[in-house]
C-alpha positions as CSV (number, residue, x, y, z in Angstrom):
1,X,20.7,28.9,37.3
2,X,23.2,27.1,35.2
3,X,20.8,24.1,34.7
4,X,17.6,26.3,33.4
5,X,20.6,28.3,31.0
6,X,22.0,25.1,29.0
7,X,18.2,23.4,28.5
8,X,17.2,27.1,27.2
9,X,20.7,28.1,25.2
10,X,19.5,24.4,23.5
11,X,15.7,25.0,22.1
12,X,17.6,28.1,21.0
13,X,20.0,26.8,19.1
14,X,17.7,24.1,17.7
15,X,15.1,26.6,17.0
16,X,17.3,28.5,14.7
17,X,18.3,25.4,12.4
18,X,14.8,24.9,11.8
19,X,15.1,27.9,9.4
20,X,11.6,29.9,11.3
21,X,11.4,33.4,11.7
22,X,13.0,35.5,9.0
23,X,14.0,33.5,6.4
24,X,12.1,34.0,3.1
25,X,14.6,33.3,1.0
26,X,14.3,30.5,-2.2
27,X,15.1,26.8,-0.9
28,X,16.9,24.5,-3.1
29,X,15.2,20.7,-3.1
30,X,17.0,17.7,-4.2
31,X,15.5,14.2,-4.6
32,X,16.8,10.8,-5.2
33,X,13.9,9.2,-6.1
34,X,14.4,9.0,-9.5
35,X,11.0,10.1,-10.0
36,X,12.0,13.6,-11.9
37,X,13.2,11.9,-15.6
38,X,17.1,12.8,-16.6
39,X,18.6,15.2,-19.4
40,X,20.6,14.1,-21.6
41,X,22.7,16.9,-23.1
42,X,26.3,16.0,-24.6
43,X,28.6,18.1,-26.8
44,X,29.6,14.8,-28.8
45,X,26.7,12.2,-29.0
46,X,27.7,9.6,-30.9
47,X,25.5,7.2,-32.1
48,X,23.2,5.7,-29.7
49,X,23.9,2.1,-29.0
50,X,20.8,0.1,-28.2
51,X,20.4,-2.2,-24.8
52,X,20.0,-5.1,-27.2
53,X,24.3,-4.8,-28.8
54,X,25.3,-3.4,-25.1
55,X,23.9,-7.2,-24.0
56,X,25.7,-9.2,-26.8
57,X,29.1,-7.2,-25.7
58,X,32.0,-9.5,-23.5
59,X,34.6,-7.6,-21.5
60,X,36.3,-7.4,-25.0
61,X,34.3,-5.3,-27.0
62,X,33.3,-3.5,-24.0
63,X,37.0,-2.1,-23.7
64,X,37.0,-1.7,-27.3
65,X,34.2,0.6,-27.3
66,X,33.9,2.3,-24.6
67,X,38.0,2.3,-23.5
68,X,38.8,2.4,-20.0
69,X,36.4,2.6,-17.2
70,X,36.1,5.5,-14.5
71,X,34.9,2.5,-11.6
72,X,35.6,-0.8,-11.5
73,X,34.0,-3.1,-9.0
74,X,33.7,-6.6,-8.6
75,X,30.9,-8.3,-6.9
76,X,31.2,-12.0,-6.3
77,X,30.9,-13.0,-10.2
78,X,29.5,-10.2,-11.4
79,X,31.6,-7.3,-12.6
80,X,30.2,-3.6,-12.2
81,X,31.6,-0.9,-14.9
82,X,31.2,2.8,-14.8
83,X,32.3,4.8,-18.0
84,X,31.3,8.6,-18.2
85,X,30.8,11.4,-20.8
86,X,29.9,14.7,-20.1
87,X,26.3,14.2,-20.5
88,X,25.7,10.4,-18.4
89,X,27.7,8.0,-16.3
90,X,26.8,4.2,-17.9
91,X,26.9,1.3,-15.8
92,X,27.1,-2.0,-17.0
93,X,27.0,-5.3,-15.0
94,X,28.9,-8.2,-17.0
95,X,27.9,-11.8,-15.8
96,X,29.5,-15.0,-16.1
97,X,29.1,-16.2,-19.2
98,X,31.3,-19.1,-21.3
99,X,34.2,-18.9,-20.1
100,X,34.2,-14.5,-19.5
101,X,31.6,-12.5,-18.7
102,X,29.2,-10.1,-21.0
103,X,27.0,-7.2,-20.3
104,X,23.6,-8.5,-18.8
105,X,22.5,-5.0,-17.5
106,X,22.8,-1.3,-18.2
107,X,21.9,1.6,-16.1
108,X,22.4,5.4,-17.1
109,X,22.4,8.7,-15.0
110,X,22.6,12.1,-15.9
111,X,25.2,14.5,-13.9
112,X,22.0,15.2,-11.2
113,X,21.7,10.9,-10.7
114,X,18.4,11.1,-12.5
115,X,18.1,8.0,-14.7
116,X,18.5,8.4,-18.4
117,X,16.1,5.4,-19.9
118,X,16.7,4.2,-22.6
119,X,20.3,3.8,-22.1
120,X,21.1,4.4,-25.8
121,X,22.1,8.0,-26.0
122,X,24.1,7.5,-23.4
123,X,26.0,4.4,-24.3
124,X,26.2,6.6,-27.8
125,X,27.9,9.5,-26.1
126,X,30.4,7.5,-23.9
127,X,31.1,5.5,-27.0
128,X,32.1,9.0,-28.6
129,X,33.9,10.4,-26.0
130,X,36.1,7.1,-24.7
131,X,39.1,7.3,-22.5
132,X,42.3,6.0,-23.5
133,X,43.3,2.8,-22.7
């Protein structure tokens, strides 16, 4: 009798997370896909900074405009920096270059990871809302 119970008490207890029978209720989705565009919405903008001065920035002028990263991460010789307002996170990947490295590529996601694009607004509102060094 115990063996038919367990099998049963299972299918149960499996048929209940499905969410069948009963509940009607509204269902939150969530994607990753980045298919659904971002929002950009900041109390302090800035100006937006263009792709083409974020890619003529060294490690310099990156800390002197956008002050201290929230993320750091190095990855063999490229070096990954994550700066945040309260409208985007901004990533920027600095590459080797002459003797340092400078920003070759930009990425920007709004607070629900969809991508911002261009990157401007965001870089503009990080710019305007920079952390101490």
């Amino acid at each position: 009798m115990r063996t038919f119970f367990l099998p049963l008490s299972l299918i149960a207890a499996l048929g209940a997370c499905t969410g069948g029978g009963g509940d009607t209720g509204p269902r939150t989705t969530y994607t990753l896909s980045g298919v659904e565009p971002g929002v950009f919405s900041s109390s302090s903008a800035g100006n937006p900074i263009g792709l083409d001065r974020l890619k003529s920035m060294d490690e310099r002028a990156v800390a002197s405009t956008f002050g201290r990263p929230v993320f750091t991460r190095d990855d063999g010789p490229v070096r990954v920096l994550r700066f945040r307002s309260d409208a985007c996170d901004l990533d920027l990947f600095l590459y080797p270059a002459g003797g340092g490295r400078q920003v070759r590529h930009a990425e920007a996601r709004d607070p629900q990871l969809r991508t911002l694009s261009p990157v401007d607004r965001c870089a503009g509102s990080v710019a305007a809302q920079r952390r101490s060094a």
